[in-house]
Each structure stands twice: as C-alpha cells, then as structure tokens.
VEXDREN-551827 format. One record per residue: residue in three letters; x, y, z of N, C-alpha, C in turn. Coordinates in pm, whole numbers, plus 32768, in hexadecimal, padded with zeros to 4 digits. Last residue first. Layout:
BEGIN
ALAXYZXYZXYZ
...
//
This chain:
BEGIN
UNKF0E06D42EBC2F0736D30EBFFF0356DADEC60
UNKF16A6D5DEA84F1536D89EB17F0DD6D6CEB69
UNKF1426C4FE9AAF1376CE3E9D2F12F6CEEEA6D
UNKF19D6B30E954F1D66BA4E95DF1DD6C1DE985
UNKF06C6AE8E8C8F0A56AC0E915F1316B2FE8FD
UNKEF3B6C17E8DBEFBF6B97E889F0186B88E8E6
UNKEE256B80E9B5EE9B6BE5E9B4EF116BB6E94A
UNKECF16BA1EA54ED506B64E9F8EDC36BCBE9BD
UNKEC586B72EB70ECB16BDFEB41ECFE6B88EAD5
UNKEB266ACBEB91EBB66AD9EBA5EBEB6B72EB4B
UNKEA0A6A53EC2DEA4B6AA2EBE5EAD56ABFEC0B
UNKE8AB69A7EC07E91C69AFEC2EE9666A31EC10
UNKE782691BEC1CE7C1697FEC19E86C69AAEC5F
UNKE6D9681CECBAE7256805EC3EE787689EEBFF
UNKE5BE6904ECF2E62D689CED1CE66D684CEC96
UNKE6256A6CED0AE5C36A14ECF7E61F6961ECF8
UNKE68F6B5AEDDBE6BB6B1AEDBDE6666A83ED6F
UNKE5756C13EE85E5E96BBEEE76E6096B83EDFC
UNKE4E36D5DEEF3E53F6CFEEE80E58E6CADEEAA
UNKE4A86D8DEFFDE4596DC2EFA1E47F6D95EF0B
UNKE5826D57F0CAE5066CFFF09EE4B16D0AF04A
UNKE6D06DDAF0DDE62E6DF1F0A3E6066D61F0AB
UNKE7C26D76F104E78C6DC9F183E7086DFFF110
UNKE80A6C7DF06FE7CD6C65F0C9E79A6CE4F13B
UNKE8D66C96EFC2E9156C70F07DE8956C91F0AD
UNKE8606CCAEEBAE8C56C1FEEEAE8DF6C17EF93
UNKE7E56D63EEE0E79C6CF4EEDEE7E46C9CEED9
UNKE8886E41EF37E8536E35EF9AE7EE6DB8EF84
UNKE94F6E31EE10E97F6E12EEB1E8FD6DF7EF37
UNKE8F76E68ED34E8D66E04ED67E8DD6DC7EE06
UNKE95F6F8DECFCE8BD6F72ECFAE8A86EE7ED2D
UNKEA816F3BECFBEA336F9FED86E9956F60ED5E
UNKEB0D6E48EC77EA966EB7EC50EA526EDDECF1
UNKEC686E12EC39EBF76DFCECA0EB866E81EC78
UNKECA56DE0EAB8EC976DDCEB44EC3F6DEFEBBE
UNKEC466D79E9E8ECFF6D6DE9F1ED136DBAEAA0
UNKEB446C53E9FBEB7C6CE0EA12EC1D6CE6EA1F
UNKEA786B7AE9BDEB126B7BE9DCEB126BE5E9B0
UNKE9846A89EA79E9946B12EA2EEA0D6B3AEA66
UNKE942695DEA65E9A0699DEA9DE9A46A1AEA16
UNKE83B6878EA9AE82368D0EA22E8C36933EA7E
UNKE7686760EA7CE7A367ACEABBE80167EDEA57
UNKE6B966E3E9E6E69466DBEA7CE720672DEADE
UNKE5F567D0E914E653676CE90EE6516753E9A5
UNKE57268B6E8A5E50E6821E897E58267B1E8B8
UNKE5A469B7E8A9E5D66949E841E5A668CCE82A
UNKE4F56A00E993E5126A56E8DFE51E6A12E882
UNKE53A695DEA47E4D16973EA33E4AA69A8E999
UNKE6716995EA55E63468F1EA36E58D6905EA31
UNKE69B6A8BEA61E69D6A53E9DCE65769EBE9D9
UNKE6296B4BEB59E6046AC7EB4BE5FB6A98EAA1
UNKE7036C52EBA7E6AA6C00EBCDE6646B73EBD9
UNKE71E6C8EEA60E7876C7AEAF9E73E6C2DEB60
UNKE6476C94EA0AE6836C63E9C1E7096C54EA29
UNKE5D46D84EAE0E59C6D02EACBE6016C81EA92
UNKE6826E70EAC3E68F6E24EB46E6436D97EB18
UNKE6A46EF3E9C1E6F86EB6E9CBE6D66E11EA51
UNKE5BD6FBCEA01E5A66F54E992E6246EF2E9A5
UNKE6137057EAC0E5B67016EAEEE59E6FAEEA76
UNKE71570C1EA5CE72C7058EAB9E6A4700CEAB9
UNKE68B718AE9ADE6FE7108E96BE70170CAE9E0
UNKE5EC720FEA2BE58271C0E9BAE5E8714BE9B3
UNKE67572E4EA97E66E7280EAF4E5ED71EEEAB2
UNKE65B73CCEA18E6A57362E9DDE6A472EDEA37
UNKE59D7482EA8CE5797447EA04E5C373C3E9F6
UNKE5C47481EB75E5647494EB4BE5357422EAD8
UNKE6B87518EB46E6D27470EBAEE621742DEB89
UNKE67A75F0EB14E6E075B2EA90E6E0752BEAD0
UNKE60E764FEBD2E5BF764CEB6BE5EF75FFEB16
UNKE6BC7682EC9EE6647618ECA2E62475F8EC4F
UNKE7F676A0EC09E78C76DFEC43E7217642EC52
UNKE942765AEBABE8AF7636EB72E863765BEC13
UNKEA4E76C2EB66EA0C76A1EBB5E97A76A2EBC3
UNKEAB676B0EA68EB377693EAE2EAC77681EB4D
UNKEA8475E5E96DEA31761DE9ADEA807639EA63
UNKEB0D751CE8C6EB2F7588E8C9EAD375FFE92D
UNKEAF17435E8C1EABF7427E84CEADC74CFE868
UNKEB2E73EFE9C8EB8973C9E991EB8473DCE8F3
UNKEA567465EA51EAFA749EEA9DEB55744CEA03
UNKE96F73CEEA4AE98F740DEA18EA1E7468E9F2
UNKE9F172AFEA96E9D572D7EA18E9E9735AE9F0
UNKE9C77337EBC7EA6B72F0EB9EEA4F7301EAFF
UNKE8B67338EB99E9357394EBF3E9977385EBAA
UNKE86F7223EB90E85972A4EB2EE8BE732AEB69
UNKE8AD71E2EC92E8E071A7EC0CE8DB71FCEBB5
UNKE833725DED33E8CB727BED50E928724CECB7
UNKE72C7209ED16E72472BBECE2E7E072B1ECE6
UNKE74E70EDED5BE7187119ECB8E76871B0ECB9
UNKE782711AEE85E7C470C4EE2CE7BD70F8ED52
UNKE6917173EECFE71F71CBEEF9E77371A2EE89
UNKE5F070FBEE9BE5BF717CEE60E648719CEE4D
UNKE6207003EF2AE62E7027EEB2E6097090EE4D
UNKE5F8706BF049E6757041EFF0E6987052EF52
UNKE5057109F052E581715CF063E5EE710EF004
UNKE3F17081EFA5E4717057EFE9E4BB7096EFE5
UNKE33570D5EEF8E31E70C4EF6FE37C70AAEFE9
UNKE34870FAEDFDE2F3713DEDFDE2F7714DEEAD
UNKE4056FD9EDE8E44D7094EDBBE3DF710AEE03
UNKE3486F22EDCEE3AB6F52EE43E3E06FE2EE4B
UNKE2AB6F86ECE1E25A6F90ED52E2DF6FAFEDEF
UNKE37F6F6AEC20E3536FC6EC40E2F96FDDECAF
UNKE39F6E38EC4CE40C6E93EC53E3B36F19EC6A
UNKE2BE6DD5EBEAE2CD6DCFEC88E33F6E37EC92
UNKE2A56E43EAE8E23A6E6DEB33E25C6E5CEBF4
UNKE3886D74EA94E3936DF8EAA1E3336E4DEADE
UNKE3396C5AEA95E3986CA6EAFEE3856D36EB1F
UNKE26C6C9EE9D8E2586C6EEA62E2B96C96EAE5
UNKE3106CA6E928E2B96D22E94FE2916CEAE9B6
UNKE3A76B98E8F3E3E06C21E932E3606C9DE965
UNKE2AE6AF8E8F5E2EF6B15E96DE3536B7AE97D
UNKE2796B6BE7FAE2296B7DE847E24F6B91E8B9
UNKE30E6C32E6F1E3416BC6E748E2FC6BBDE7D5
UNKE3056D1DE672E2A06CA2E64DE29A6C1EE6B4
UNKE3996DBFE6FCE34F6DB3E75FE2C76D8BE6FD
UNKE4A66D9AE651E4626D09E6CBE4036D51E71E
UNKE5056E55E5D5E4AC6DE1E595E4836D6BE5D9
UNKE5346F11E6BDE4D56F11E684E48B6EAFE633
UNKE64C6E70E6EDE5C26E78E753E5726E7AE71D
UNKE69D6DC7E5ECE6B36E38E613E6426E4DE685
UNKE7866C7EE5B7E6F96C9FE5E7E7246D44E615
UNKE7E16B7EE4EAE8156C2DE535E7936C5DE530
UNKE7736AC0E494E7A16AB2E50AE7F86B13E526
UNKE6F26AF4E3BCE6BC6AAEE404E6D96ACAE45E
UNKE7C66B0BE2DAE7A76B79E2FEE7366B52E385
UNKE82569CFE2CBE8816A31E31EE8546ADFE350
UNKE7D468DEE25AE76D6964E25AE7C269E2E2AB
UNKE89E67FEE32BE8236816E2A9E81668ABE2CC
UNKE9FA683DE31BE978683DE36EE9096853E303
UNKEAEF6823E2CDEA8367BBE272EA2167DBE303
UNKEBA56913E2DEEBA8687BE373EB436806E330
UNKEB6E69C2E23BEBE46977E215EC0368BEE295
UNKEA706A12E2B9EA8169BAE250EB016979E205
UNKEAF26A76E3C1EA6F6A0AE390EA9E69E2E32F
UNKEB816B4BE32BEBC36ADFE374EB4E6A62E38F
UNKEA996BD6E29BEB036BA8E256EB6D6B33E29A
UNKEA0B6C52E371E9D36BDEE32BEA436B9AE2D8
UNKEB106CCEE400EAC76C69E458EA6E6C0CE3D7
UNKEAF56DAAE35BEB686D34E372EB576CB1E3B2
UNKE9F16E13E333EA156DD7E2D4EAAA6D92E2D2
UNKE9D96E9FE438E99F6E01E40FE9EF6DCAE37E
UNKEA756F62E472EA866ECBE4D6EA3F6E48E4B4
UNKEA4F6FE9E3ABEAD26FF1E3ABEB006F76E43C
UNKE95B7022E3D3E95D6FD3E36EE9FD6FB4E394
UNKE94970B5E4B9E92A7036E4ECE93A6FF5E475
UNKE9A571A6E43AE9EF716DE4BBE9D470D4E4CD
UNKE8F871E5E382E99C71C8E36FE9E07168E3D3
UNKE80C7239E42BE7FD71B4E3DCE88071AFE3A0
UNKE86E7353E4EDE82B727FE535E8487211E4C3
UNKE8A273B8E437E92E7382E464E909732BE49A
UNKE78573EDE3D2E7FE73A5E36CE880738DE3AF
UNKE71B742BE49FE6DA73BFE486E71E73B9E42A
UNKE7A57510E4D7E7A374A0E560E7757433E519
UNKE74275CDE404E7D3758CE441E7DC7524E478
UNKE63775DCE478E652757CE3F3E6ED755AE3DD
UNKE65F7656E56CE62375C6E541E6547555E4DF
UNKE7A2770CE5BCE70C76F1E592E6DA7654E56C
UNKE82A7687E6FFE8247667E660E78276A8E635
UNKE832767AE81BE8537709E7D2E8267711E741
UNKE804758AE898E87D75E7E8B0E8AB765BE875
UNKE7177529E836E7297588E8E5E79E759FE906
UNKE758751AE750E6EF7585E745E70E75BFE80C
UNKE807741EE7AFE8337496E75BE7CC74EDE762
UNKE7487389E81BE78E73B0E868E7BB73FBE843
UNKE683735CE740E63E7382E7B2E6C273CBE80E
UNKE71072CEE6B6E70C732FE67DE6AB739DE6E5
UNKE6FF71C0E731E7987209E72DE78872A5E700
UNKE619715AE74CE62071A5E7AFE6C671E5E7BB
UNKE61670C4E646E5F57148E646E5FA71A6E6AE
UNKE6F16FEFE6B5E66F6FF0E667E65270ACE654
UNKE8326F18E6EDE7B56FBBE70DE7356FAFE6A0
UNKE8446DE3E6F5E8936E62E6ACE7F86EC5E6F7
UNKE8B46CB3E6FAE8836D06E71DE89B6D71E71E
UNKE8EA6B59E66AE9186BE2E6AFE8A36C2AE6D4
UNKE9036A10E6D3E8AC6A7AE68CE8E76B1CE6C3
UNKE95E68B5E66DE969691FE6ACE90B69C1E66E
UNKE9656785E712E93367C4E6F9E9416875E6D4
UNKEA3A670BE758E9D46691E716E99766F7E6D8
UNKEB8B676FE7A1EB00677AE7C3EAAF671EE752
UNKEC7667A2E6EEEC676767E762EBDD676AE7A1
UNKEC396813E5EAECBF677CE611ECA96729E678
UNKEBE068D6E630EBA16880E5E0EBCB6803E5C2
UNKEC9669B6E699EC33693DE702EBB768DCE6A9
UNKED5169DBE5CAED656955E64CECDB692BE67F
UNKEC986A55E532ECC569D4E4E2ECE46962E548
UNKEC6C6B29E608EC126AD7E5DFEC5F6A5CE5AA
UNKED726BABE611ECFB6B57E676ECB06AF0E658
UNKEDCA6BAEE502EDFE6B61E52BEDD56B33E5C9
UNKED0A6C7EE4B2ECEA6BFDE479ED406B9AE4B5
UNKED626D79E57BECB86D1FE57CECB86C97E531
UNKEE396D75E521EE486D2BE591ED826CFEE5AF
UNKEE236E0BE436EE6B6D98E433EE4D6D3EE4C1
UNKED986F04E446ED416E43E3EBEDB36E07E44D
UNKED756F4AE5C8ED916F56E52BED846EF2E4CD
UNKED3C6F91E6D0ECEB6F23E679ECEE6F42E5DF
UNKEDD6702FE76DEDF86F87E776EDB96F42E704
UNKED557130E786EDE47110E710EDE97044E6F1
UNKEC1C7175E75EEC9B70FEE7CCECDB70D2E74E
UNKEB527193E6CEEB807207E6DFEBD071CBE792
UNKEA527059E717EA6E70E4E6D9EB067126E72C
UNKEAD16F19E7B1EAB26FB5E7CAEAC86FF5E745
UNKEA436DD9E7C0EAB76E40E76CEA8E6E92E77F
UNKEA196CA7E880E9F86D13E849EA666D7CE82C
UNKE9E26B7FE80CEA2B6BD7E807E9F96C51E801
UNKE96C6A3DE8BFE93B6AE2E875E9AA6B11E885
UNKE9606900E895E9AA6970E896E96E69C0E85C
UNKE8D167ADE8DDE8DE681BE888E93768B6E8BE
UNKE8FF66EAE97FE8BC66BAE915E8D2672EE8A7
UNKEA4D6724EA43E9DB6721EA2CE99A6716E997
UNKEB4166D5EAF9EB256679EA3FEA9C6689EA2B
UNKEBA0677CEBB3EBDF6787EB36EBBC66F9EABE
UNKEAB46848EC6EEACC67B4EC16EB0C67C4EBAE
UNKEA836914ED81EAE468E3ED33EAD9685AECF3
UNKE9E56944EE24E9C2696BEDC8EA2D6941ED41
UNKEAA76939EF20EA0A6905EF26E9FD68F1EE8B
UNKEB366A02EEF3EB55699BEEF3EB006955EEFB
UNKEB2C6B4EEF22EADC6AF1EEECEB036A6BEE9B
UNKEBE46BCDEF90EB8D6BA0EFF0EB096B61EF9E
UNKEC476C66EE5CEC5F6C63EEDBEBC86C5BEF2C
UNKEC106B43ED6BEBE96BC6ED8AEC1D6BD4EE08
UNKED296A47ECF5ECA66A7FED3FEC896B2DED5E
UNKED976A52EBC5EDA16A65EC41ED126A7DEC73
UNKEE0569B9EA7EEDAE69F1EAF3EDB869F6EB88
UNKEF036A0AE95EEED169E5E9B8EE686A28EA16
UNKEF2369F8E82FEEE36A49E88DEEE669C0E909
UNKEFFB6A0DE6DCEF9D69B8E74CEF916A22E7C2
UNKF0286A2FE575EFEE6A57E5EFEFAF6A1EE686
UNKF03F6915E4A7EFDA6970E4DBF00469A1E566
//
C-alpha cells in the first residue's frame, strides 16, 4: 500500500498530534489530486494508521459555487452530484476494503450533518462570527475566491462571493471542532495542504473562532513528493 506521511501546519505546532483518537480527511471537488486511485490509497493508509477514521466531502454548497460561477442550476446541481459521487464512492470502497463497519457512516457531506447537533451548533457560531468579524469574513469570502477562480470564474464580483462563500462557511465547524462532531477526545483534520481559511484560527489573530480542544491538524503528503 501506498504510504503518506504528516507535517505540521505552518505556525501550527500547537495543534500537532501524530497518534490522535480519530482522523478527518478532507477531499476537494474539481482538484486533479483527488482521483479514485489515490483517494482509496489515503484513506486505506489512514485506516492503517489512525483508531479512527472519517472523511469529508461538500454537501450541496458545491452546486451553490458553480451557479456563482456562471452554471445554470440544474447544471450546477448534476456536475455538484458527479463530483462529490466521484469522492465518495472511493472513499466508501477504501472503508470497506479497511473492514470499517457501515463505511457509508463515515463519509460525511455538510449537508447530511446539519442532523448533527453539535455540528449545527458549530455552524450557527460560525455564521454569527462571519456576520461580525473582519477576520473571518475576510478569511471565508478569499476562500470562495480562490474556489471560484478555479471552477473557472476568472473573477467573481461580490455577488458570486455572495453566494459561494456557503462552501467555506459549512466546511469551518468540522475544521474547527471534530472532537465535538465526532464525539472523540481528539480529532487531527489532514489536508494535502496549508488552508488560508484556517490561518487566522490557528495563529490566533481572531477571537471570534477557536480552535475547539482536542483539535488538531497536519498536511499529509505521499511519501516521495515534493514538498
């Protein structure tokens, strides 16, 4: 199998546990990087190496970002549901080749967690900061920015930051505080790299979001690749 290694986030060493209770993966839509083969060979590793593991994939706020980059709707809402089948159905398949019970369980889409109390919990505070904090207003609308720029939109207006700024604000909780989500006592969310949307709650220049406790996070990377 395929192996990965982890690194710390830049200036988030604090946040760093390499034998935590559980692991989130999260996998991007429409990012060459997340093709089957290497989604199941993430996963399969960090099912080797973690006690626990669960992905994480877009929910409906993917088809939110296509409509604010140009897509008619019902377009937007069949390349949204290709896109994210084309990240779950490798991810459940590496589950279940790892003998994880129930494997559709543990690829979670935002939308099917706002059954998930404490995530909506999170998420109501997420939006109240957003509603109130330069930082993380700044932080969310730059994310969707960058989304949009990459789903083809060369330069999105305020209206298109508007709309799609739905994918960071559902993303930030489940970043935020897994060990609250997951019910575990500590919880390392692994990205293939440093996420701008997190930077100002890992170093600390907002008070309006932290970091919940037991919350960690690394850059996982196959062993071999450029750094």
């Amino acid at each position: 199998m395929p192996s990965f290694h982890l690194r710390p986030v830049e200036n988030g060493g604090r946040f760093f546990n390499e034998r935590p209770d559980h692991a989130l993966l999260g996998i991007s839509p429409w990012n060459g990087r997340y093709k089957t083969a290497y989604i199941e060979d993430l996963v399969g590793w960090a099912c080797s190496r973690f006690p626990r593991v669960d992905v994480m994939i877009p929910g409906y706020e993917a088809a939110h970002t296509l409509v604010a980059a140009g897509r008619p709707p019902a377009s937007a809402v069949r390349r949204a549901k290709r896109s994210v089948n084309q990240l779950r159905n490798p991810a459940e398949r590496a589950l279940a080749r790892a003998g994880v019970p129930d494997p559709v369980a543990h690829v979670h889409s935002w939308t099917r967690l706002l059954t998930n109390a404490d995530y909506a919990t999170r998420l109501a505070e997420v939006h109240d900061a957003y509603r109130r904090d330069p930082q993380v207003r700044g932080a969310c609308r730059e994310t969707a920015r960058a989304t949009l720029v990459r789903v083809g939109c060369a330069l999105p207006g305020p209206e298109a930051l508007d709309t799609a700024v739905g994918y960071p604000l559902a993303e930030l909780p489940l970043t935020l505080d897994s060990p609250a989500i997951f019910q575990v006592p500590t919880s390392l969310f692994l990205y293939h790299r440093e996420m701008e949307l997190l930077r100002p709650f890992i170093t600390g220049t907002t008070d309006a979001l932290r970091p919940g406790s037991g919350q960690g996070y690394a850059i996982v990377e196959p062993i071999g690749a450029d750094r």
